[in-house]
N, C-alpha and C positions, 0 to 999 in steps of 0.2 A: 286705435287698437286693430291688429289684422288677425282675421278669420282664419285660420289656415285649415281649419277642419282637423279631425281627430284621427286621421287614415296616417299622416307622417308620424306621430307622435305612438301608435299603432306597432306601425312598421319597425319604430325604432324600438320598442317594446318587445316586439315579438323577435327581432334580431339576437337583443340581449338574453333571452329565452333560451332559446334554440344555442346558442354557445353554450350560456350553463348547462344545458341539457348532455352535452358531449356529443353533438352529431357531427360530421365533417364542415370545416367551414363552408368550405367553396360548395358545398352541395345545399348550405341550410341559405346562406345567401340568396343561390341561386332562386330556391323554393318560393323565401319570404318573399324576393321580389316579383315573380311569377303570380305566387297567391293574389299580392294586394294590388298587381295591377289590373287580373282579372276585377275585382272589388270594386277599383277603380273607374273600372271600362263601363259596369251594370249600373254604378251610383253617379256616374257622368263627373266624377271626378280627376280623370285621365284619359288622354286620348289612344287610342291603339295606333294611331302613325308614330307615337314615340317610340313602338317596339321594332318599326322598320329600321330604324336603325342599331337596331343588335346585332346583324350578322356583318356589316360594317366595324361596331366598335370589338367585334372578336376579330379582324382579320387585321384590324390597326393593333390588336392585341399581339398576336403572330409573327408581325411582320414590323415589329419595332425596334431595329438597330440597338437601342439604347439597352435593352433586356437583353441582348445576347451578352452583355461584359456580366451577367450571373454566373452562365452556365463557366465561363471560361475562369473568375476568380475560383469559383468553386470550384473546379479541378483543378488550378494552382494549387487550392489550399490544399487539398485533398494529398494529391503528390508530395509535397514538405510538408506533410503532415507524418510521411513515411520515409522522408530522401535522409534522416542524420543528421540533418541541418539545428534542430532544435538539442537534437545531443551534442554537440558541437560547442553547440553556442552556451550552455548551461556549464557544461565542465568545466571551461575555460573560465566565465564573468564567476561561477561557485571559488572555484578555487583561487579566482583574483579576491575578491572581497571576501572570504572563507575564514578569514583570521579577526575579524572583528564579530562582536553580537550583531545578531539579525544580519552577517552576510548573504548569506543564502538567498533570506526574502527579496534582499537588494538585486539579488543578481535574479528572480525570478522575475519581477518588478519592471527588470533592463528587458530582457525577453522576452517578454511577452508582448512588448511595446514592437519589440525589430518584429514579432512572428505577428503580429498585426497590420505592420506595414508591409510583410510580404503574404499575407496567405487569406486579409480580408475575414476569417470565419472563424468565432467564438467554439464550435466545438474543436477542431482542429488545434488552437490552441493552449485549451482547458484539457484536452485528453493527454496529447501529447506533455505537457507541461507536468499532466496528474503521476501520469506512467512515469516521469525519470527524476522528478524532483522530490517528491511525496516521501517515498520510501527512507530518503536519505534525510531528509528534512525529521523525519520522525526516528529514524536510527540515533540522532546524533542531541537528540534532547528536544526539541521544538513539539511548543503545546500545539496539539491535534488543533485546537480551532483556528490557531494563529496561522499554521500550518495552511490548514485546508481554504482557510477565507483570502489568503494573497493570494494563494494559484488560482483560485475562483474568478477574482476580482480582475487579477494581470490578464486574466484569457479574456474577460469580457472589456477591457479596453479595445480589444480590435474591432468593437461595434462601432465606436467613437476614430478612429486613427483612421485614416486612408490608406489601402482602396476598400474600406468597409460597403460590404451590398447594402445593408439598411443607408447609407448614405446615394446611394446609385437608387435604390429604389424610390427613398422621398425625393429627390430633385425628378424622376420622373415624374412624381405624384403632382410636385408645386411647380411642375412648368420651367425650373432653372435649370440651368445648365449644372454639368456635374462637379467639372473641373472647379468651378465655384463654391459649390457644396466640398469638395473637398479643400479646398484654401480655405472656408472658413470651420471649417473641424481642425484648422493646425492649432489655432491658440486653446482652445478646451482640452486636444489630447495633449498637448505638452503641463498645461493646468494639471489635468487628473494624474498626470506619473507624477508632478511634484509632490501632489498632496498627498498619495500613497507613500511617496518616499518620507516627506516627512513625520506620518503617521508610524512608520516602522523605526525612525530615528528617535521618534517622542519616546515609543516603546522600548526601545533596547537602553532606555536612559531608566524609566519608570522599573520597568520589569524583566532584567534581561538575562533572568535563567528562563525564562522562558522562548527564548534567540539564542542561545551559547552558540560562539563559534567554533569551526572544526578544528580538531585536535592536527597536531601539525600534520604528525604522519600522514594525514589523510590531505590536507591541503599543498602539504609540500613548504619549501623554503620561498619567500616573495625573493624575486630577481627579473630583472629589465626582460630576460628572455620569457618569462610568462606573462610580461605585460605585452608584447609583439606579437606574443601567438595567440593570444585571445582577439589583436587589432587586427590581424591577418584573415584570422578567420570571421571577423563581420566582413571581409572585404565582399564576398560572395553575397552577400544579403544588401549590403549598400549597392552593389551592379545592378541586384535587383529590382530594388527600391526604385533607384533612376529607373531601370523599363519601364516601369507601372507606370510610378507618379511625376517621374522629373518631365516624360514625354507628353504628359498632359497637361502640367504647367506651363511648358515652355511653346502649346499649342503645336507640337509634332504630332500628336496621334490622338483622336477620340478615347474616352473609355472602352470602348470594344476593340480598339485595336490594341491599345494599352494592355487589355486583360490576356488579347493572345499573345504578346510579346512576353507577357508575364506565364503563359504554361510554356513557351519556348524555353525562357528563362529556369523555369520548376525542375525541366526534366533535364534540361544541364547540369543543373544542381545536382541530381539524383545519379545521371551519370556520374560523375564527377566524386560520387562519394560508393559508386557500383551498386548503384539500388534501384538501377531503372527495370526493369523487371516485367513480364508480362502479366503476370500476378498484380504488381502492383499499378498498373494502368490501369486493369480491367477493373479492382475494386475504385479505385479514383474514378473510373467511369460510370461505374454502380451509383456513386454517391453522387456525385453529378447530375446522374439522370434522375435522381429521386426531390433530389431539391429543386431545381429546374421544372419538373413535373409540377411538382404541389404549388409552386408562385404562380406557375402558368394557370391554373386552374383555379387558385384561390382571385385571380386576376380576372379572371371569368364571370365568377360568383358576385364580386363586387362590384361589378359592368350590369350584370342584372340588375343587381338592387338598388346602386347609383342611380340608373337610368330611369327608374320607376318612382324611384322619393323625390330626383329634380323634377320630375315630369308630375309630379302632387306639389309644387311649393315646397318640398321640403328643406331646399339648402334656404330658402328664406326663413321657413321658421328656422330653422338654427341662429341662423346671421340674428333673426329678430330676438332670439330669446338668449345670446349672448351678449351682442351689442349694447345690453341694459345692464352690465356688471358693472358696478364701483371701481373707479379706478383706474377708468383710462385702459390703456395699451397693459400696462404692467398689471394691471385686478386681469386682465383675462387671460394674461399670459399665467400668474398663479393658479389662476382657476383650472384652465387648462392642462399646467402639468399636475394637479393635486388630481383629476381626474382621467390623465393617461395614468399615473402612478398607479390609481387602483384599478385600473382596467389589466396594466401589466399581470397585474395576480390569476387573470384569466385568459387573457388573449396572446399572442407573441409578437413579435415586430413585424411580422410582415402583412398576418390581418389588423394590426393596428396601424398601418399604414395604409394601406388598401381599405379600408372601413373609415375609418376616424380622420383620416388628413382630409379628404376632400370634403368633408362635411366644414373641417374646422376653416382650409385656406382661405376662402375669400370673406369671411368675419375679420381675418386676419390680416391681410390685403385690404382692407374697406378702413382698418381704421390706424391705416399707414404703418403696420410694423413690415420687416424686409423680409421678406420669407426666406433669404438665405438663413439670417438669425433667427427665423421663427423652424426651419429646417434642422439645422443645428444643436437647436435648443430641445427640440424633440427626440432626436438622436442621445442626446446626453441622457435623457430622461428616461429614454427605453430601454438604457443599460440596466436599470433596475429590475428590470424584468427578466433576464437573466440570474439575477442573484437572490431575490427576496423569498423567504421560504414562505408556503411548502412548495410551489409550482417552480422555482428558477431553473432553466434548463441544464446553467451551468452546476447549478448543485444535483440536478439528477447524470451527469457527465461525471461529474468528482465523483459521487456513491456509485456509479458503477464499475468504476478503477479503484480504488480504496479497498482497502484489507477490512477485513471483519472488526480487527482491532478498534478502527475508525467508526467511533458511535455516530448515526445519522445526525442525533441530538447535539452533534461536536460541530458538525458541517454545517449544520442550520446556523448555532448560535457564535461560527465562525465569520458568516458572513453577516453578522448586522454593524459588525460595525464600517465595513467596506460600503453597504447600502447607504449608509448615515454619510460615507465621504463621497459617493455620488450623488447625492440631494444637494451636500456644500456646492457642488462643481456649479447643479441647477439652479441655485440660489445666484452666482457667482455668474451665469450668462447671460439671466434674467436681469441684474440690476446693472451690468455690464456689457452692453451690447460690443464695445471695440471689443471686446477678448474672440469675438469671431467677423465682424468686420474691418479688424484692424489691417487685416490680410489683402482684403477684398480693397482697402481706401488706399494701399500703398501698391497694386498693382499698374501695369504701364495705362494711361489714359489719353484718349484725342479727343480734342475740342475740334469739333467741325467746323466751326466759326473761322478755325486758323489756317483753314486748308485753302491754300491758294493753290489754283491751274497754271504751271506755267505753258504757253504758246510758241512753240518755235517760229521764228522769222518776224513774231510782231514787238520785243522786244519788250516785251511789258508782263502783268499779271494779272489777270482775268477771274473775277469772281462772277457770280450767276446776275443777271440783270432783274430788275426789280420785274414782277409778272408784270404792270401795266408800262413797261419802256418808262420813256422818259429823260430830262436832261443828262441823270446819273447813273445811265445806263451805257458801256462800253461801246465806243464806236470803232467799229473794225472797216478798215478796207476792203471792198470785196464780199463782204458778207454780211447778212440779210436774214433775221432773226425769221425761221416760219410762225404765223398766228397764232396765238395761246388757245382759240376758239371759248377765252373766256365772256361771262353776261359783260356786257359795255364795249367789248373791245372791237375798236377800228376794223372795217372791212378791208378784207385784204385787197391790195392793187391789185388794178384787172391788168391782163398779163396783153 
């Protein structure tokens, strides 16, 4: 049994504290970590050479490539969050599927999916979505909860879809690559539209005055010409899409370079539809610098108090006091998400990434699960935290666009059942790992084994020679292997 002393355990106490309390993350972080490593310094429980390295791990904070694709999705989002693009796109998929029950939901469903794979940001989508679909969804017969729980739900898929930041931020967190992390978010976000969509087809079956489709006059006559100009018009959103994600699949550009091809892209769009506007860059820039701000900082915070719980044992006690769970890989991956699940009620994805990953990754890593899936599988999980009353951000998004009419009590008890089809999804990645490394196992692969040198002039092929020479070792003409200077090996010829 290992000793770890009471100061981790403490620490992690006092952290959870200080959040309930409602004081700034990044500032209570910072403190807690501060506090306990002074504690630390007096009871000989931590050394103060740990702390030399903080102004190091703030300037590796600063100065880290991979956090600049934040700032730049967040002003994409921010830009088509105002360029017409999302009015565009509703009118056309509304008035395609408009004539059946639960049209609308479907087409809100479709949308929110395309405004996730171009805009990356859950409020962006959930506002936007709230402002042009809401009013009309409730003009036209559709129950307020059923209502309000898709638009809620469709916006917070773009946590899950690529170029989601909660995905760029965990791969920075677990060390992987992003492009990775985004291949394996393909099969769960294509999972979570189906399940939605079937959820709404069950519905319009079960209960479907509460779906009625629109009346013609408002939808118009179905003809090939409204199915072309609804195709037409994704065309601008799939050009998109390729910027962002096709050039980082195809290993043409990093995520940061992706993201600024993707506000090149925003403000095309915007052009394009005459809404690029001074006004509206300077607030896209507004919201920008506020979100960017707060990760940088909350990034801070968690660099303090990281540095000070590894510097007490404390990622061992974790590893030690998870390690003992029932169950193998799958009991702690339960455990796990049953314990981000109620974390989400208090914390948001970005201190629950910043806090909670690095604690969890290497228990996770130790007892061979792939942290792309264990990445992914988290990401799915923290969409609930957007939706689940009373705290989901997406429901204080919805209640702030919504008419009076719109009882709070309608938004809440809209969204549980959306919540209940994102737990299916986490069930669903948990007992299924191919659903996100199915991506990553059919990607191009090289066996080094197979890599032959060819040699011009010696007419042969040439693999590495065994370090100690020997019979089956390549004899060249001319050339005269230098000494490996390994223990045993032959003095070189005197010259």
């Amino acid at each position: 049994m290992f000793d770890f002393g009471i100061i981790p355990p403490a620490m992690f106490l006092g952290m959870v504290i200080f959040m309930l309390y409602g004081f700034p993350v990044a500032f209570s972080l910072a403190a807690v970590g501060m506090f306990f490593g002074i504690i630390g310094i007096i009871t000989g429980h931590f050394s103060e050479a740990f702390l030399q390295a903080l102004p190091l791990r703030f300037f590796g904070i600063v100065s880290n490539d991979l956090l600049l694709a934040i700032p730049f999705f967040t002003f994409m989002g921010a830009i088509l969050e105002r360029c017409g693009l999302a009015e565009d796109l509703l009118e056309g998929t509304g008035k395609l599927f408009g004539g059946i029950p639960g049209g609308l939901a479907y087409a809100v469903i479709l949308v929110g999916a395309v405004l996730g794979a171009i805009t990356g940001t859950v409020a962006a989508s959930v506002i936007t979505m709230g402002v042009i679909s809401l009013p009309i969804m409730l003009r036209y017969g559709y129950s307020p909860r059923l209502a309000t729980g898709v638009i809620a739900a469709s916006g917070t898929i773009t946590q899950v879809i690529p170029p989601s930041l909660v995905l760029v931020v965990l791969a920075d967190q677990l060390g992987r690559s992003v492009g990775d992390m985004y291949l394996g978010a393909i099969g769960p976000s294509i999972l979570q539209v189906t399940i939605f969509i079937l959820f709404i087809l069950v519905m319009s079956i079960i209960r479907p005055k509460s779906m009625p489709p629109l009346p013609k006059e408002v939808r118009g006559d179905f003809n090939w010409a409204l199915l072309v100009k609804v195709l037409m018009g994704m065309v601008p959103s799939i050009v998109l899409i390729f910027l962002v994600l096709g050039t980082i699949f195809m290993g043409l550009a990093t995520p940061t370079e992706a993201g600024a091809l993707g506000v090149v892209g925003a403000m095309a769009l915007a052009a394009m539809n005459r809404r690029l506007t001074w006004p509206l860059i300077r607030e896209a820039m507004t919201s920008t610098t506020h979100i960017t701000s707060m990760v940088v900082m909350i990034l801070i915070g968690s660099t303090c108090f990281s540095l000070v719980f590894q510097g007490m044992d404390g990622s061992r006690w974790i590893e030690h006091m998870l390690s003992g769970i029932p169950g193998g890989p799958v009991g702690f991956l339960i455990f796990v998400n049953i314990f981000i699940f109620v974390l989400a009620f208090f914390l948001d994805f970005f201190e629950i990434a910043f806090i909670v990953i690095p604690m969890l990754a290497p228990v996770a890593s130790s007892l061979g699960i792939d942290l792309i899936w264990f990445g992914v599988l988290i990401c799915v999980n923290m969409q609930t935290s957007f939706m689940h009353p009373p705290f989901g951000f997406a429901l204080f998004y919805l209640r702030s666009i919504a008419s009076k009419d719109v009882k709070t009590s309608d938004i809440y008890m809209g969204a549980l059942p959306w919540v209940g089809m994102q737990l299916i999804l986490v069930a669903i990645v948990i007992f299924w790992p191919q659903s996100v490394t199915y991506w990553l196992d059919n990607g191009p692969k090289v066996d080094p084994n197979t890599i032959k040198i060819e040699v011009p002039g010696f007419g042969g092929q040439l693999g590495l020679p065994p370090l100690g020479g020997g019979k089956d070792s390549p004899q060249i003409p001319g050339l005269t292997l230098p000494p490996l200077g390994l223990p045993g090996a032959p003095p070189p010829p005197a010259k």
